[in-house]
Jmol script that loads the backbone (N, CA, C; Angstrom):
load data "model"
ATOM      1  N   UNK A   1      49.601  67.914 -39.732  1.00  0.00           N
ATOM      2  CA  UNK A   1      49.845  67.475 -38.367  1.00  0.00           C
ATOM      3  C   UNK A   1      50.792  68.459 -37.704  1.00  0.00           C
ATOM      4  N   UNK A   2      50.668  68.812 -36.250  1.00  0.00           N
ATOM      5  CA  UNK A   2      51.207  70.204 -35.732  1.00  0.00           C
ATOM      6  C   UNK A   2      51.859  68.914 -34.474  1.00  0.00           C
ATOM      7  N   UNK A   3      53.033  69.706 -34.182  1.00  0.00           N
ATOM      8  CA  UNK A   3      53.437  68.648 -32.993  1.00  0.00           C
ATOM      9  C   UNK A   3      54.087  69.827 -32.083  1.00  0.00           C
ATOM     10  N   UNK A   4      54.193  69.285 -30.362  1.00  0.00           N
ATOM     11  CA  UNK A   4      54.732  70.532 -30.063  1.00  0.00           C
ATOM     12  C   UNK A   4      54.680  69.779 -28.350  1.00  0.00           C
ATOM     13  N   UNK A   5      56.217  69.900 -28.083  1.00  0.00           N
ATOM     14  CA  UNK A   5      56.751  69.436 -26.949  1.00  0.00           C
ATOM     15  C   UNK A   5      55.918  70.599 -25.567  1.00  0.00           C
ATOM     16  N   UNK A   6      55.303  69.914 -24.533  1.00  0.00           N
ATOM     17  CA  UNK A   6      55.039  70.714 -23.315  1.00  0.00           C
ATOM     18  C   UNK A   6      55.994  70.020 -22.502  1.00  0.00           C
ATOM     19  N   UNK A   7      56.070  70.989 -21.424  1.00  0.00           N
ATOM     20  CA  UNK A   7      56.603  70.650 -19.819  1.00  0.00           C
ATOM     21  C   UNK A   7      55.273  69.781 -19.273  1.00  0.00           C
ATOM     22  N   UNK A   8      56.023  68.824 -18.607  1.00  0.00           N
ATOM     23  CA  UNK A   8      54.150  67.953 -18.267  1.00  0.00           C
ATOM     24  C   UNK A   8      53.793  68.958 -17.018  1.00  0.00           C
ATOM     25  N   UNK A   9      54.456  69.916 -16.253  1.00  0.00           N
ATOM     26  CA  UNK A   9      53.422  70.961 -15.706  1.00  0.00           C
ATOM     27  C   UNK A   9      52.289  71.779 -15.936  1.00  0.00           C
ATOM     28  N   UNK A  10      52.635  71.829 -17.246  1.00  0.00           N
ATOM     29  CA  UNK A  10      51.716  72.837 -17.935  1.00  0.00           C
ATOM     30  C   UNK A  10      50.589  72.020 -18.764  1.00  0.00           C
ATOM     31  N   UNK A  11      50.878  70.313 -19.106  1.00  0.00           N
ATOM     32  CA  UNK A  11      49.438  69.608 -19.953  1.00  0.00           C
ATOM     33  C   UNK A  11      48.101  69.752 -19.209  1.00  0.00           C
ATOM     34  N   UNK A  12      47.940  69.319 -18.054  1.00  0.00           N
ATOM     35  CA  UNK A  12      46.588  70.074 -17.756  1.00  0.00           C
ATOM     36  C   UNK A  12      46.189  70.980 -18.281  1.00  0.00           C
ATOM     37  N   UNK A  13      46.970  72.449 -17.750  1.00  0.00           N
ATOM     38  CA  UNK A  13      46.258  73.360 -18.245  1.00  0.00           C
ATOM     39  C   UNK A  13      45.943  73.681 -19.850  1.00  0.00           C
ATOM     40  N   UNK A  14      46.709  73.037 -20.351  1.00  0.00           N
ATOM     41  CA  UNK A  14      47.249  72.735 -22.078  1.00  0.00           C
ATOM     42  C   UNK A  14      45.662  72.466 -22.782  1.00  0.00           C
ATOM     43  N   UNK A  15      45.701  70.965 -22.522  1.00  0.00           N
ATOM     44  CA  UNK A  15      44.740  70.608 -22.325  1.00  0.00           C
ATOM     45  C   UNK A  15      43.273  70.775 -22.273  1.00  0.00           C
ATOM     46  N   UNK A  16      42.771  71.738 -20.930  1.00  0.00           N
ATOM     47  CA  UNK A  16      41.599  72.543 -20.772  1.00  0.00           C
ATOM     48  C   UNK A  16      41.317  73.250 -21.405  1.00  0.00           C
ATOM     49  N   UNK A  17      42.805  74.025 -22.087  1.00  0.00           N
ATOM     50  CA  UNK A  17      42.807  75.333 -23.354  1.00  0.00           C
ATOM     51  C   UNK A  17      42.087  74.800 -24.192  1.00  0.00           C
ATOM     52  N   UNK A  18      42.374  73.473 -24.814  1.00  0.00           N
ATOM     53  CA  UNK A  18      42.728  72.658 -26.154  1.00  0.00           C
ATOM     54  C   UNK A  18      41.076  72.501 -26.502  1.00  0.00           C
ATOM     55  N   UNK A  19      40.372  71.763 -25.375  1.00  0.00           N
ATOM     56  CA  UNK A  19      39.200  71.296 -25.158  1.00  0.00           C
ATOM     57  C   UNK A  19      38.255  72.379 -25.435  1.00  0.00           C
ATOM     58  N   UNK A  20      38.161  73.426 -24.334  1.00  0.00           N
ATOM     59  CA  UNK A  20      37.324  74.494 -24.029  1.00  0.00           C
ATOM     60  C   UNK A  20      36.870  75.717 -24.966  1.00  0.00           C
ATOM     61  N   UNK A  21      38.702  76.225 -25.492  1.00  0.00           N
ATOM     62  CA  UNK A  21      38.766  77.083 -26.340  1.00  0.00           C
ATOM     63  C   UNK A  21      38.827  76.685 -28.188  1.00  0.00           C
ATOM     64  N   UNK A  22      39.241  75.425 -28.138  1.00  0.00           N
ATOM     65  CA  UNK A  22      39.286  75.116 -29.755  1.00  0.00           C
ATOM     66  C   UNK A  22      38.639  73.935 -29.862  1.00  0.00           C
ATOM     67  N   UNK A  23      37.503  73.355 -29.123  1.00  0.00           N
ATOM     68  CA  UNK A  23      36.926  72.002 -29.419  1.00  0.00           C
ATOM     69  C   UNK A  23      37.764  71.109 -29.726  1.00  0.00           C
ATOM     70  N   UNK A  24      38.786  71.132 -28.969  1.00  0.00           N
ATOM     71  CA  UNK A  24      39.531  69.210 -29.339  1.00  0.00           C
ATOM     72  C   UNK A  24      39.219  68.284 -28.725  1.00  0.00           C
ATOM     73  N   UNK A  25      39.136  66.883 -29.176  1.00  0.00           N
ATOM     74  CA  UNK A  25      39.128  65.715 -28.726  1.00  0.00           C
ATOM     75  C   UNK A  25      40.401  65.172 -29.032  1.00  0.00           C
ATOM     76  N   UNK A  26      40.473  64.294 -27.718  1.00  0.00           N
ATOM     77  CA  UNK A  26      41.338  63.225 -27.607  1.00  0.00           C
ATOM     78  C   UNK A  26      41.205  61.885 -28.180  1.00  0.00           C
ATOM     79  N   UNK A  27      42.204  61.894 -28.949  1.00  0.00           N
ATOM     80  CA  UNK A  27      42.049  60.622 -29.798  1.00  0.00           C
ATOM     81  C   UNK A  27      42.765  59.441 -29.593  1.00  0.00           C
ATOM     82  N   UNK A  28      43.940  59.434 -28.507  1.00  0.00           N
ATOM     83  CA  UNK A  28      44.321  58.295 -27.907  1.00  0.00           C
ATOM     84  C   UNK A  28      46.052  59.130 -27.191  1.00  0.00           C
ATOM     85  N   UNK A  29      46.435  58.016 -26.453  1.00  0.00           N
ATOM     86  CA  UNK A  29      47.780  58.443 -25.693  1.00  0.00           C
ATOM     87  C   UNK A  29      48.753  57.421 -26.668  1.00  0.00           C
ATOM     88  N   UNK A  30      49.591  57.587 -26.604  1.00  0.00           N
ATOM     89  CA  UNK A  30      50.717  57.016 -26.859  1.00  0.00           C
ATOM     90  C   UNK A  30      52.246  56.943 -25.972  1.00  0.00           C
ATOM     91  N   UNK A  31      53.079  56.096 -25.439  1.00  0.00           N
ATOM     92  CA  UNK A  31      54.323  56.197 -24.996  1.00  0.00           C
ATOM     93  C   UNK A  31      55.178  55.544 -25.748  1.00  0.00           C
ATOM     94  N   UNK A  32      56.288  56.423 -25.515  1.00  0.00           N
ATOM     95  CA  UNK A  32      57.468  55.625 -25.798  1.00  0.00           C
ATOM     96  C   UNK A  32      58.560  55.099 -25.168  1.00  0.00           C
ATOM     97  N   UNK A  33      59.514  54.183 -25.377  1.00  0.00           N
ATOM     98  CA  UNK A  33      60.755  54.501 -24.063  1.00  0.00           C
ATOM     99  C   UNK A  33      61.838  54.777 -24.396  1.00  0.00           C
ATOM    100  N   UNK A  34      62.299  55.977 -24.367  1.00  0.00           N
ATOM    101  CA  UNK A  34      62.936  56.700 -25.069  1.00  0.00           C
ATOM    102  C   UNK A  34      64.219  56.224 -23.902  1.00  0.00           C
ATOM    103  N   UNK A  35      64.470  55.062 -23.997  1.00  0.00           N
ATOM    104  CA  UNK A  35      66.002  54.851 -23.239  1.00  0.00           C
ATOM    105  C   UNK A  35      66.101  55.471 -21.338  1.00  0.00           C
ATOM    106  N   UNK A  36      66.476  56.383 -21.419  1.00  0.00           N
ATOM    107  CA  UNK A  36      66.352  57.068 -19.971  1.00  0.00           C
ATOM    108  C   UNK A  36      64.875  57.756 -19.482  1.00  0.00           C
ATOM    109  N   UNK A  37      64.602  58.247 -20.248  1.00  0.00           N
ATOM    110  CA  UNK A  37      63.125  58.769 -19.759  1.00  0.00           C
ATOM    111  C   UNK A  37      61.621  57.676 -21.201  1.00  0.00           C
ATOM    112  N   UNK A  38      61.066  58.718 -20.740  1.00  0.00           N
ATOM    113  CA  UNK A  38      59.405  58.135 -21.362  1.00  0.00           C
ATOM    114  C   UNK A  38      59.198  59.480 -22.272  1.00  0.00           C
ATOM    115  N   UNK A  39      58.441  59.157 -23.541  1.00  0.00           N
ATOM    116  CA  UNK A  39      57.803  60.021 -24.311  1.00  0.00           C
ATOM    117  C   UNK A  39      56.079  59.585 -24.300  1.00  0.00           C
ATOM    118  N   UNK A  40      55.652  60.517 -23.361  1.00  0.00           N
ATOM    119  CA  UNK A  40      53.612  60.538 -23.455  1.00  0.00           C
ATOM    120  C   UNK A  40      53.496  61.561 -24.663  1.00  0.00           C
ATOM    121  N   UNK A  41      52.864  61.063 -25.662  1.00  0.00           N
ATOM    122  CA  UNK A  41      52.501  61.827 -26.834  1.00  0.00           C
ATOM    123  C   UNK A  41      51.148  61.670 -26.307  1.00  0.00           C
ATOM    124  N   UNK A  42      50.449  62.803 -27.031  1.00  0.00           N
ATOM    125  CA  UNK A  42      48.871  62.826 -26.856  1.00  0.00           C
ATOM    126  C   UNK A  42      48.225  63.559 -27.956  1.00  0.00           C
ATOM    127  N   UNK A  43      47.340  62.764 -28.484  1.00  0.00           N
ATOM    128  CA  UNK A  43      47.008  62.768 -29.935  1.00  0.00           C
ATOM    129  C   UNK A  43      45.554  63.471 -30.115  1.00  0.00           C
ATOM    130  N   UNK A  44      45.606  65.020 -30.483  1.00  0.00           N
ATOM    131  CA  UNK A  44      44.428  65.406 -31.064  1.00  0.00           C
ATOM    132  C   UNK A  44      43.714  65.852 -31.894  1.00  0.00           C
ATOM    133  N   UNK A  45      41.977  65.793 -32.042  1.00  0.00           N
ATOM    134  CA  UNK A  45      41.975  66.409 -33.171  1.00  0.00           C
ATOM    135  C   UNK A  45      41.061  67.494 -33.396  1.00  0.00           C
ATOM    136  N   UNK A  46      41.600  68.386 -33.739  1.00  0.00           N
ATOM    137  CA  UNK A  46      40.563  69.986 -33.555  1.00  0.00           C
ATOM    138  C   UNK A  46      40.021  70.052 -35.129  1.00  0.00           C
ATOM    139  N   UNK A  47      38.729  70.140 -35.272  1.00  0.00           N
ATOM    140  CA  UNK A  47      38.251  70.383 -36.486  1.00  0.00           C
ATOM    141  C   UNK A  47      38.983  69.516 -37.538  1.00  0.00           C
ATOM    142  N   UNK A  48      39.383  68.696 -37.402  1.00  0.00           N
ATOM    143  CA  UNK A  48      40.256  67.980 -38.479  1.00  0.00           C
ATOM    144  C   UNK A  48      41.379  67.624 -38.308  1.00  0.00           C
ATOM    145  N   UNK A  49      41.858  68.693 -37.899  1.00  0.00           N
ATOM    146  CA  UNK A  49      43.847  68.785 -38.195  1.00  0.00           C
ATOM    147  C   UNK A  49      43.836  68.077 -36.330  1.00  0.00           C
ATOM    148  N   UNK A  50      44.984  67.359 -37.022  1.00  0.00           N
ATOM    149  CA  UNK A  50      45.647  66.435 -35.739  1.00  0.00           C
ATOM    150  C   UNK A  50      46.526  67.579 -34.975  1.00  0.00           C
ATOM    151  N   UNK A  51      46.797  67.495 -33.730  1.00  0.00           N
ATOM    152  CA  UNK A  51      47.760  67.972 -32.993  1.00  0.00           C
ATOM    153  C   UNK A  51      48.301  67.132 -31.854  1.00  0.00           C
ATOM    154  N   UNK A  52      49.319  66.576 -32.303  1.00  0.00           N
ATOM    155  CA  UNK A  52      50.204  65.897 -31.051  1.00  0.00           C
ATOM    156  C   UNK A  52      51.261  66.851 -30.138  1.00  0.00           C
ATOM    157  N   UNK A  53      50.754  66.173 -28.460  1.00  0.00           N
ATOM    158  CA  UNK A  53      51.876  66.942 -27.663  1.00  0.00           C
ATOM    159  C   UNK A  53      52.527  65.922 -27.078  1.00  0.00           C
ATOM    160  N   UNK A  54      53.852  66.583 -26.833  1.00  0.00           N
ATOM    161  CA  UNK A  54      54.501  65.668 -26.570  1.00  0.00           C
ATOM    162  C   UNK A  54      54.971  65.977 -24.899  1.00  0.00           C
ATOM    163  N   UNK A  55      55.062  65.460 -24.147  1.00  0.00           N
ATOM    164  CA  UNK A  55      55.869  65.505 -22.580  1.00  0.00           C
ATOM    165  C   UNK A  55      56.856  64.423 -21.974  1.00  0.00           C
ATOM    166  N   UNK A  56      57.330  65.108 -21.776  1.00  0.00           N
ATOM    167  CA  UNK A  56      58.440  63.891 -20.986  1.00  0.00           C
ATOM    168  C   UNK A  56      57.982  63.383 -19.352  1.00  0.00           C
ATOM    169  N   UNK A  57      58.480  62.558 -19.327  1.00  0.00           N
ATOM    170  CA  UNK A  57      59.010  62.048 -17.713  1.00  0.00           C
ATOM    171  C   UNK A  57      60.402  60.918 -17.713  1.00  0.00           C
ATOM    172  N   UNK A  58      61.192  61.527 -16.777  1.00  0.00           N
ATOM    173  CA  UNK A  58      62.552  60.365 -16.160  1.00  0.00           C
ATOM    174  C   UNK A  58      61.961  58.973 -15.552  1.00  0.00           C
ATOM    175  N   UNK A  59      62.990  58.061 -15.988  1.00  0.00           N
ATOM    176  CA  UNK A  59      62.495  56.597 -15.989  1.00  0.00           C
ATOM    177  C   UNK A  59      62.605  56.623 -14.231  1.00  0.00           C
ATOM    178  N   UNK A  60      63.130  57.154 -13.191  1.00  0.00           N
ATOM    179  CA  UNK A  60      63.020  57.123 -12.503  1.00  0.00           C
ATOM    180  C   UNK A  60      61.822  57.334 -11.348  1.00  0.00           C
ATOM    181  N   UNK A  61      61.552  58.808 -12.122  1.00  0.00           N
ATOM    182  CA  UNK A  61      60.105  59.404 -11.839  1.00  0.00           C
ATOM    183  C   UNK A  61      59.193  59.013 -12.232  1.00  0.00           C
ATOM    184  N   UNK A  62      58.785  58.600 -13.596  1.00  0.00           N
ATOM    185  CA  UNK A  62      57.755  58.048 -14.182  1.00  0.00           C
ATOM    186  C   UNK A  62      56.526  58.180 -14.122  1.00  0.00           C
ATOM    187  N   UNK A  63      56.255  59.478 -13.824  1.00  0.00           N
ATOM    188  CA  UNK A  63      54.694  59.959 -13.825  1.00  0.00           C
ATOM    189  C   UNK A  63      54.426  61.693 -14.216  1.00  0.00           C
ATOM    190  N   UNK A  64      53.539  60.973 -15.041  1.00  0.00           N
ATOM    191  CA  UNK A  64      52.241  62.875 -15.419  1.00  0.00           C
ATOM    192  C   UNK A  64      51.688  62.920 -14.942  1.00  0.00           C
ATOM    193  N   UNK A  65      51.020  63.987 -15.221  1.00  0.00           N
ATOM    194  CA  UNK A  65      49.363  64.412 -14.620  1.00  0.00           C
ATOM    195  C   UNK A  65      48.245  63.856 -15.399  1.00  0.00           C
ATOM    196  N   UNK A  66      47.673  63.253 -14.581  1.00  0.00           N
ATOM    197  CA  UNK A  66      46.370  62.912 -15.433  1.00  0.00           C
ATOM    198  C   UNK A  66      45.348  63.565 -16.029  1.00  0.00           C
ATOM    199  N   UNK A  67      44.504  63.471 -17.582  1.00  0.00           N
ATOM    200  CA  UNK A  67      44.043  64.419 -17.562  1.00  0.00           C
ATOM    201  C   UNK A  67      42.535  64.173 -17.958  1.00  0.00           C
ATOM    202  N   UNK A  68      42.024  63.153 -17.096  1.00  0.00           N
ATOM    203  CA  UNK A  68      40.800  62.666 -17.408  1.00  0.00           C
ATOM    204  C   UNK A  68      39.603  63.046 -16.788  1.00  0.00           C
ATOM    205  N   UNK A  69      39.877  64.209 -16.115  1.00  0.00           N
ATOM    206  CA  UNK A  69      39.144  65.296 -15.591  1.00  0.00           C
ATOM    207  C   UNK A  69      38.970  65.904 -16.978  1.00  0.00           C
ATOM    208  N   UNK A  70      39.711  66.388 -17.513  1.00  0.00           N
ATOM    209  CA  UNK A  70      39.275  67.501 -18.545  1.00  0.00           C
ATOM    210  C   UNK A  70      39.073  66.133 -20.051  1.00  0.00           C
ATOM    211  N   UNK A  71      39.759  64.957 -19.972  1.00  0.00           N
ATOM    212  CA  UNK A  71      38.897  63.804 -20.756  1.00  0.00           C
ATOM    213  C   UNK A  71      38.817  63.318 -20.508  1.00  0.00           C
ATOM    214  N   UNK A  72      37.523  62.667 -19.974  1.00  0.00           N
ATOM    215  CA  UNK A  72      37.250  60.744 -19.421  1.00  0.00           C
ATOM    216  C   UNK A  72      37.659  59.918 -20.338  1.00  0.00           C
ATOM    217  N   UNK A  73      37.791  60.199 -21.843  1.00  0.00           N
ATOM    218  CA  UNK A  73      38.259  59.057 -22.325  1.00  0.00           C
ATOM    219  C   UNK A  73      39.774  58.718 -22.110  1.00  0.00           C
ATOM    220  N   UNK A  74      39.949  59.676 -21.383  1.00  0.00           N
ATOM    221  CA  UNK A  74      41.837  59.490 -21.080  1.00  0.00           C
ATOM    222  C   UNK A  74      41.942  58.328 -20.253  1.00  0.00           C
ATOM    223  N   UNK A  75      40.813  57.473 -19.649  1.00  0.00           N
ATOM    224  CA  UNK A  75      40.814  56.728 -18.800  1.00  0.00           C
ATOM    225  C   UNK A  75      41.772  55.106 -19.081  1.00  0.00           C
ATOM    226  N   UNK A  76      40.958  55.222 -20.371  1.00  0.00           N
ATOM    227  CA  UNK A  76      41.465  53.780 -20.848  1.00  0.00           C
ATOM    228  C   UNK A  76      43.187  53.983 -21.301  1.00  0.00           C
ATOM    229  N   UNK A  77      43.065  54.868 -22.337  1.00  0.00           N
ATOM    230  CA  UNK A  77      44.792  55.293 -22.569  1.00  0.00           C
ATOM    231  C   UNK A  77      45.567  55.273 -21.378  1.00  0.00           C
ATOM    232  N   UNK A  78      45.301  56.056 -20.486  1.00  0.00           N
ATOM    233  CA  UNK A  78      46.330  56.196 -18.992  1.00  0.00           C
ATOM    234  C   UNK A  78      46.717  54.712 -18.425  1.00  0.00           C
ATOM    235  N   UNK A  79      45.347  54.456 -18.275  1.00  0.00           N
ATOM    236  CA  UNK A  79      45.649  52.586 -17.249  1.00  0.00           C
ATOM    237  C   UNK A  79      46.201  51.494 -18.459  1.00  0.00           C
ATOM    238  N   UNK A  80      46.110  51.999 -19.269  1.00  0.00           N
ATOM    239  CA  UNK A  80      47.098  50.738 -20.414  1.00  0.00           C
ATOM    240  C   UNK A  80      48.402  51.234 -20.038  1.00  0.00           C
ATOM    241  N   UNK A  81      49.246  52.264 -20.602  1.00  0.00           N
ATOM    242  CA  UNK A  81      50.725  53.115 -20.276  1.00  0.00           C
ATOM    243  C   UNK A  81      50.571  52.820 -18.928  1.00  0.00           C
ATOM    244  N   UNK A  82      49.626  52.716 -17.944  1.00  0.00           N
ATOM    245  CA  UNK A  82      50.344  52.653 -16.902  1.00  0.00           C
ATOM    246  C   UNK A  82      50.756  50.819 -16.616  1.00  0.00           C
ATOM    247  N   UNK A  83      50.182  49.931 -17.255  1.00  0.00           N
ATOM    248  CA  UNK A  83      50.183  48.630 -17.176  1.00  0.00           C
ATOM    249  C   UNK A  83      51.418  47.723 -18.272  1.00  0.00           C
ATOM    250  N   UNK A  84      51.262  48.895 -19.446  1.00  0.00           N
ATOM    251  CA  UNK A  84      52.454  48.539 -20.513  1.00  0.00           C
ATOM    252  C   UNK A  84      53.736  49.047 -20.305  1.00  0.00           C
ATOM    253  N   UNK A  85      54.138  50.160 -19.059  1.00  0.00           N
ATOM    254  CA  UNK A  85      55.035  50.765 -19.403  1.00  0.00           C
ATOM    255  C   UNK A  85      55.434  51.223 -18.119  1.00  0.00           C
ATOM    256  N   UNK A  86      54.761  51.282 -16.751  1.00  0.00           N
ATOM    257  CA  UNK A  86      55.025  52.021 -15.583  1.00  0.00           C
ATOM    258  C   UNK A  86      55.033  53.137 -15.121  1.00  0.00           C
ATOM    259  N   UNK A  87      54.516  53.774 -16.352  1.00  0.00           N
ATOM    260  CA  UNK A  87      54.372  55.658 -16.216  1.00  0.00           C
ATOM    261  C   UNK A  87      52.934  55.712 -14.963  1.00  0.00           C
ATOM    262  N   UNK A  88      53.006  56.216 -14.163  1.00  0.00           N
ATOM    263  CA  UNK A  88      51.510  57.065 -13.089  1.00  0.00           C
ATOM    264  C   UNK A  88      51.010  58.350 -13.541  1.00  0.00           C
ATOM    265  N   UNK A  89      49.810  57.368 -13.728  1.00  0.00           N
ATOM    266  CA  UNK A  89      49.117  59.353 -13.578  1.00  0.00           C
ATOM    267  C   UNK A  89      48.586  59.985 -12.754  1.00  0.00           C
ATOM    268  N   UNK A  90      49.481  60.886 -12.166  1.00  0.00           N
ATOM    269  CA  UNK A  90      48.800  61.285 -10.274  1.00  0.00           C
ATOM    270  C   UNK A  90      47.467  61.993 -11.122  1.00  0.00           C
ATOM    271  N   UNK A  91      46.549  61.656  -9.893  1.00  0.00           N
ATOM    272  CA  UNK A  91      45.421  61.999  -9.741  1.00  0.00           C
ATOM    273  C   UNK A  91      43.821  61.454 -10.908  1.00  0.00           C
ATOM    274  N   UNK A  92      44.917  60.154 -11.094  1.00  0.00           N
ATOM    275  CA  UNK A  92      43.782  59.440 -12.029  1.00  0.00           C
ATOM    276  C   UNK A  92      42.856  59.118 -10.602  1.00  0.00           C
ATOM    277  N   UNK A  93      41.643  58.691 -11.212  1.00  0.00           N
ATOM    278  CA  UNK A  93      41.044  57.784  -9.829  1.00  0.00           C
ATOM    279  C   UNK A  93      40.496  56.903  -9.691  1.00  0.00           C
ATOM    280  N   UNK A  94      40.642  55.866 -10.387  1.00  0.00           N
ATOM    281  CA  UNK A  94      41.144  54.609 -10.293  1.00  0.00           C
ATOM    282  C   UNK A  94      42.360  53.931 -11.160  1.00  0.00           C
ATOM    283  N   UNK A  95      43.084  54.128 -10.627  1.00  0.00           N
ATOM    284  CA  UNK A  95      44.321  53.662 -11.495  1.00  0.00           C
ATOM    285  C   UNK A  95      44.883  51.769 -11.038  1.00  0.00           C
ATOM    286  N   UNK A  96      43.807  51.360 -11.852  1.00  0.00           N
ATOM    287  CA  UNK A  96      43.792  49.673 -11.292  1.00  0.00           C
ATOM    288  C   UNK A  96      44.038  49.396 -12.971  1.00  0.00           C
ATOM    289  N   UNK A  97      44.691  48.001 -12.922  1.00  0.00           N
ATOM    290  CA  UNK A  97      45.159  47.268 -13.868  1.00  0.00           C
ATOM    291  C   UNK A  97      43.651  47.432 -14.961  1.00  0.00           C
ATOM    292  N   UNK A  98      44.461  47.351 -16.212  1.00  0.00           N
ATOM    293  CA  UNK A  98      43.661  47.078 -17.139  1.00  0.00           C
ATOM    294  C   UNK A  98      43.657  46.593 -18.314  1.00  0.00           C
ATOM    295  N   UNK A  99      45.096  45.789 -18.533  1.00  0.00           N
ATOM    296  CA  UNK A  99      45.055  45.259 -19.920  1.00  0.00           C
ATOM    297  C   UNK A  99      45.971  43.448 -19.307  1.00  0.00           C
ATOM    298  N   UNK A 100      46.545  44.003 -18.123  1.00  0.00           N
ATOM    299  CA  UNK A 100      47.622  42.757 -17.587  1.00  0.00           C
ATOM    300  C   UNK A 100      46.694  41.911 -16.248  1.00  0.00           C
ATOM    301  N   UNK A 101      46.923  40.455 -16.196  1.00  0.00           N
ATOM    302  CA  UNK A 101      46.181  39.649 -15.079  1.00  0.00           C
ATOM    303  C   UNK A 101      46.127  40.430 -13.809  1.00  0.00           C
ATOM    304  N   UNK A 102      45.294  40.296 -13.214  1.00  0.00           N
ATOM    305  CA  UNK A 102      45.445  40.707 -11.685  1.00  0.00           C
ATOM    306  C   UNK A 102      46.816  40.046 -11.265  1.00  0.00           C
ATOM    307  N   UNK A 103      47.391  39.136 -11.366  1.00  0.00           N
ATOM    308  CA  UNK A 103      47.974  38.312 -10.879  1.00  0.00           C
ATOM    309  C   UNK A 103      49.604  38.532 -11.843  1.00  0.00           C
ATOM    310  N   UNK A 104      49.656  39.332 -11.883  1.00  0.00           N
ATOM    311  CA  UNK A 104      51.016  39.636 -13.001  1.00  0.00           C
ATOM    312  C   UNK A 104      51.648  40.460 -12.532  1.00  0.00           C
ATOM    313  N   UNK A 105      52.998  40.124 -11.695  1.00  0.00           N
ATOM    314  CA  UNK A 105      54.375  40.631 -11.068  1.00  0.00           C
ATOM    315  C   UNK A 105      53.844  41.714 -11.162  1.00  0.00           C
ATOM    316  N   UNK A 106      54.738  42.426  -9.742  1.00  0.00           N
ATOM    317  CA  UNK A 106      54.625  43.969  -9.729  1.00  0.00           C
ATOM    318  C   UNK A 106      55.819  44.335 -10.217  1.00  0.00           C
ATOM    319  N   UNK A 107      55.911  45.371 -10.411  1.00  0.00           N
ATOM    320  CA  UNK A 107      57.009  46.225 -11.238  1.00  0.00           C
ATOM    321  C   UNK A 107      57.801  45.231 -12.385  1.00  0.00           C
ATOM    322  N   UNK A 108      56.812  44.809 -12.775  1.00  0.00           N
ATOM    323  CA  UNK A 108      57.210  43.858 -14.872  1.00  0.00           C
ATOM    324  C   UNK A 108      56.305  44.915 -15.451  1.00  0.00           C
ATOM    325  N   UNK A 109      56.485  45.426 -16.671  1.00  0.00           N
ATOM    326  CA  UNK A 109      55.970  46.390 -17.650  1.00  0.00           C
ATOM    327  C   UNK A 109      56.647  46.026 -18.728  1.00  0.00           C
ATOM    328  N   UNK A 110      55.963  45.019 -19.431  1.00  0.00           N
ATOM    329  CA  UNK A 110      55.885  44.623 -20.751  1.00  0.00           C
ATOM    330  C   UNK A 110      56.625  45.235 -22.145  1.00  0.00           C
ATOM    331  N   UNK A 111      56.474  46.533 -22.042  1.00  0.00           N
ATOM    332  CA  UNK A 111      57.082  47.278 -22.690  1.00  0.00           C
ATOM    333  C   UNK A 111      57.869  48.338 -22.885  1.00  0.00           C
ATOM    334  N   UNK A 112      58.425  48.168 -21.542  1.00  0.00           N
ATOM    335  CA  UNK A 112      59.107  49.015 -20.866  1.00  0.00           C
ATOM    336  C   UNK A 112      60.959  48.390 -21.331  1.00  0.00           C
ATOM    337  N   UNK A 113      61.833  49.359 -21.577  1.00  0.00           N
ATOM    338  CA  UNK A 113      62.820  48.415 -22.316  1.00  0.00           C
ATOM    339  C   UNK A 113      64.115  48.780 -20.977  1.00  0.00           C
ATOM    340  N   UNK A 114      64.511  47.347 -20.606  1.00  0.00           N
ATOM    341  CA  UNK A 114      65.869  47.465 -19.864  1.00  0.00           C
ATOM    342  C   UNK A 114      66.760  48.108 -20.065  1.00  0.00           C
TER     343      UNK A 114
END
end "model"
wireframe off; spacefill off
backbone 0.3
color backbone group
């Protein structure tokens, strides 16, 4: 397993590399709440061997780039973190609830820690 912190400016393009040039798939997102900010890990796997990246965002800011242009399956991962946790992913396109009621407080995130 290879792990390796990006600037979330650069996961897009990360990303497209990852896909295009070494056949990876995305195998799921992960967050954490790392107290003041968020940890988006993103879990892949090229020929076998896993490679997780890791990016930050401030609990204030709370948003990446989405990257479900370069994976549609990023779809489901993104709108959960964004429903469990409050992180945005600019330029998802539809970024509508998907694991919490329609009807469930705005700004409550389940797993998001005070």
């Amino acid at each position: 397993r290879i792990q390796a912190d990006v600037n979330k400016r650069d996961l897009k393009e990360i990303a497209k590399i990852l896909k295009e040039k070494f056949g990876a798939h995305l195998s799921m997102i992960t967050c954490r709440d790392a107290g003041k900010e968020f940890e988006v890990i993103y879990h892949f796997d090229i020929n076998g061997n896993l490679l997780n990246l890791k990016t930050l965002t401030s609990k204030a800011i709370s948003k990446v780039p989405s990257i479900i242009s370069i994976f549609p399956v990023a779809d489901f991962y993104e709108r959960e973190i964004m429903d469990l946790f409050g992180v945005k992913f600019e330029g998802h396109p539809k970024p509508r609830r998907f694991i919490l009621p329609d009807n469930w407080p705005k700004n409550v995130y389940p797993l998001r820690k005070r």
